[in-house]
N, C-alpha and C positions, 0 to 999 in steps of 0.2 A: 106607186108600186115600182120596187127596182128590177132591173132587166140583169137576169144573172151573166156573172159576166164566164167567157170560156177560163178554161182551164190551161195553164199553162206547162208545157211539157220538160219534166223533169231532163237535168243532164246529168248523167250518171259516168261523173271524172273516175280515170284509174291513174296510179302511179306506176311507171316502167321500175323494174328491179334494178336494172341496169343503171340508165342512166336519170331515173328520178322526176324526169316530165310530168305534168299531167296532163290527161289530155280525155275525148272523150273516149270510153270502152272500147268504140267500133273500130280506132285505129290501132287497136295493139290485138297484138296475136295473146290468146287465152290458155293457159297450161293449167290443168285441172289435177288434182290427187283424189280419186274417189274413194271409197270406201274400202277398195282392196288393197290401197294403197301404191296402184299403178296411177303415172301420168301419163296423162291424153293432150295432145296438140288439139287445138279448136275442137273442142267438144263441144254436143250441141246444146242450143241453151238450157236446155232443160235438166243439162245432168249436175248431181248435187255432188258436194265436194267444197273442199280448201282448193282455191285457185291464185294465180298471180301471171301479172300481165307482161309485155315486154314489146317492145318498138320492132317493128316488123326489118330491122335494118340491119346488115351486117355486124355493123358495129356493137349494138346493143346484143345481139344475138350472141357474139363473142365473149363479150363483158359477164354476159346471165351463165353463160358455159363454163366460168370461172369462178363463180358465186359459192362459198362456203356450204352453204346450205342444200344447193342442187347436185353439186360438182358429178355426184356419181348415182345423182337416179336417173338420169334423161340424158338421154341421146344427143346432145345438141349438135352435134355433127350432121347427123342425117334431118335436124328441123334445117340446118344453114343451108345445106346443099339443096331440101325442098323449096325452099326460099327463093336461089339463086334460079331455080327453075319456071318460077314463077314468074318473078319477075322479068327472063327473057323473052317470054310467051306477049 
């Protein structure tokens, strides 16, 4: 008789817009587009939508502010400055 063996826990990689890393989900900050076509900073995980991830880092945060595709639906000014706040604390 074999002895089942455990299950082994998926990594679910994301790639930064920015600068292309991968890494796991938990390290990059989540921008969501839901269904009304608003984007949400870290939305919870439940909410359904086109998403794209990005390196919680100045830099990266800069680079994705610049990005053809976002340039002028999200605020990326007010995520950097949330950021900066954070990371002081």
């Amino acid at each position: 008789m074999m002895l089942a063996q455990p299950k082994q826990k998926i990594k679910h990689e994301r790639k930064c817009i920015a600068c292309g890393i991968k890494k796991e989900r938990s390290a990059f900050l989540r921008i969501l587009c839901n269904q009304a076509g608003k984007y949400i900073v870290k939305p919870e995980p439940k909410d359904f939508g086109r998403s794209f991830y990005v390196c919680p880092t100045q830099s990266c945060l800069t680079k994705a502010s610049k990005h053809k595709h976002y340039k002028n639906k999200i605020d990326f000014q007010s995520l950097i400055e949330a950021e900066e706040r954070v990371d002081k604390k």
